[in-house]
N, C-alpha and C positions, 0 to 999 in steps of 0.2 A: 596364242596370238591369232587376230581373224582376219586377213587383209580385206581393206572395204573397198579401195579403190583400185582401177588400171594403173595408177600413180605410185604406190606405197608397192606396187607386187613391181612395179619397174626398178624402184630405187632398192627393192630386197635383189633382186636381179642383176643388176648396177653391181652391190655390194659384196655378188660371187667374186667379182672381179679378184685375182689375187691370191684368194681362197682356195686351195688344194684339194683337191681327195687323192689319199693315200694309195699308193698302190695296192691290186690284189691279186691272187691267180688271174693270171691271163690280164692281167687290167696295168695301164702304167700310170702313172700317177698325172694326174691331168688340174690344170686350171680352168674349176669348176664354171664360170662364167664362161669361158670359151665351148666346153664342153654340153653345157645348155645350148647352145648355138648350135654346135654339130649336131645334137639331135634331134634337135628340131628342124634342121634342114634335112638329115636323113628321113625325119618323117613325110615332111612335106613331101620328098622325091617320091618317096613309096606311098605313098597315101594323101594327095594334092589337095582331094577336096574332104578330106577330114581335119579339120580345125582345131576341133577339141583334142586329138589323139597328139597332135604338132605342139597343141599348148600344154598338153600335159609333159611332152618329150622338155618342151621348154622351162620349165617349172619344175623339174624331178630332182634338179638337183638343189632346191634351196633348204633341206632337210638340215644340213652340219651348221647353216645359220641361225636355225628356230631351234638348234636342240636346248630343251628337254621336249617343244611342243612339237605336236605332229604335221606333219606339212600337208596332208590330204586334211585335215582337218583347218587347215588354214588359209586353204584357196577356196572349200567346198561353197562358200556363200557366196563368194566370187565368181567362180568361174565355173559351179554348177555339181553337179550330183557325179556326175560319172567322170569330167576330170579328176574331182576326188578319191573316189573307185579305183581310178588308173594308177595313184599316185601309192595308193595306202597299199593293192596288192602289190602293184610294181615293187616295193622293197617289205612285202611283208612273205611272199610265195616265192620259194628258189625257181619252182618250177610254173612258168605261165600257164595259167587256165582258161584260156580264152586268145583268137587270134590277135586281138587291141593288145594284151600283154603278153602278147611272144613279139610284136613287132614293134614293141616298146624295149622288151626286152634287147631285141637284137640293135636296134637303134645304138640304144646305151649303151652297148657292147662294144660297137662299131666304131661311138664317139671315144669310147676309149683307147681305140688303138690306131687308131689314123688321126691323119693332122691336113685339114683344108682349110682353106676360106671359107665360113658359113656364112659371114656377112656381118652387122652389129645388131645390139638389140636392137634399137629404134624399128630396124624394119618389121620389127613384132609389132609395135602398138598395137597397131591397126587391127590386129588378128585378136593380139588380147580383148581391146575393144568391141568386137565385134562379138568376141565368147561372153562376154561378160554382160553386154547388151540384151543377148539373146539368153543369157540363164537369168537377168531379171526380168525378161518379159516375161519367161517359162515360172519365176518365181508371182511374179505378179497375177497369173492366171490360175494357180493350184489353191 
């Protein structure tokens, strides 16, 4: 599956809604759309003006909805080359090889075991918008 639009990646988004991941070491079992939210806010805190790093935080968990396909393979058209990168190491390396995925890592981590207000999606559009914009104009130029 290849999301084409800001729209279809919102209603995959939307459809965390509900949708669980199971607990793990150190991890408690979290409602995956909520959880997308926390780390994407945790990103944002720690990293404001990285967008891509926020939208990947935002995005990492749509994986248990597309399985058998792969979720880095499925926003890369979307929302560009190295959100994809973030998404595929992000759950393919236990251990982060770069600082974008140790602070993804610990994101994720974080969104699993505390509980805040991160806000709703909607307040992403914009940002998705904005990634998506910017990896077609980068596509349109290559």
């Amino acid at each position: 599956m290849e999301l084409r639009s800001v729209e279809e990646l919102m209603d995959l988004l939307y459809a965390c809604r509900g949708s669980w991941d199971p607990p793990g070491p150190g991890k408690d079992r979290v409602d995956l759309h909520q959880h997308a939210l926390q780390t994407a806010a945790l990103l944002r805190r720690r990293r404001p003006a990285d967008k891509e790093l926020q939208v990947a935080g935002l995005v990492h968990a749509i994986g248990p909805l597309l399985r058998p396909a792969d979720p880095a393979d499925a926003v890369r058209t979307l929302l560009g080359e190295r959100v994809g990168r973030l998404l595929r190491d992000h759950h393919r390396h236990p251990e982060p090889t770069d600082d974008d995925l140790l602070c993804l890592r610990q994101a994720d981590e974080e969104g699993h075991t505390t509980d805040f207000d991160a806000g709703v999606l909607e307040d992403w559009r914009t940002v998705l918008e904005l990634v998506a914009a910017r990896n077609s104009r980068l596509g349109a130029v290559d």
